[in-house]
N, C-alpha and C positions, 0 to 999 in steps of 0.2 A: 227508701229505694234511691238508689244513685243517679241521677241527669243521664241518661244517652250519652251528650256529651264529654261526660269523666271514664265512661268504660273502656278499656284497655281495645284496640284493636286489633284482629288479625285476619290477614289475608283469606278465603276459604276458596281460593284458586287452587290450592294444591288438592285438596279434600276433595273438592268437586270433579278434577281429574280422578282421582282414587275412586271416588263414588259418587257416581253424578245422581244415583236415584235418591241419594242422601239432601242433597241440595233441592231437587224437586219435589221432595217432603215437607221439606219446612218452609217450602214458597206456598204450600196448602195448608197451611197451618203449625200450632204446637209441634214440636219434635222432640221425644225424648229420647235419651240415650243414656242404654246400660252401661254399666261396667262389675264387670265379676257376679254377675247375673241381678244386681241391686242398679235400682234410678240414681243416676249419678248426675245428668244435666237433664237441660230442659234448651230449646233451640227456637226462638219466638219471630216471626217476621217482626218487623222496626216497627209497623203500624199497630200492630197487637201488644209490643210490649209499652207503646207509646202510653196507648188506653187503658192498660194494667199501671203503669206509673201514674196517671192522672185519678184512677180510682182509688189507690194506695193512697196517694197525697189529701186526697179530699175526705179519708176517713182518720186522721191526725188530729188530733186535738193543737188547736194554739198556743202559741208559745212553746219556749224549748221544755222539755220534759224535767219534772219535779220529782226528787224523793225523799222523801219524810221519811222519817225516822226516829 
């Protein structure tokens, strides 16, 4: 998984104008979002996908990744 720090940013001021119950969703949690009737994103408060990076990381094996062959 990628650091917080490396994910691209963007504003969600405009959005939140657009749809403000949109924004108040995903301050309660998970938020998914269709597209053409298929899960296409997932919308995570900062501190949730914090704990989801730290659990990813911790189930990794050491060292960079081997393939034999």
């Amino acid at each position: 998984m990628t650091p917080l720090e490396a994910v691209p940013r963007a504003d969600f001021a405009v959005m939140e104008e657009a749809q403000p119950k949109l924004l108040d969703a995903a301050l309660r949690g998970p938020l998914v979002l269709t597209r053409h009737g298929r899960d296409a994103f997932v919308i995570l408060p900062v501190d949730q996908y914090a704990a989801l990076l730290a659990a990813a990381q911790a189930r990794l094996p050491p060292g960079p990744p081997v393939i034999e062959g």
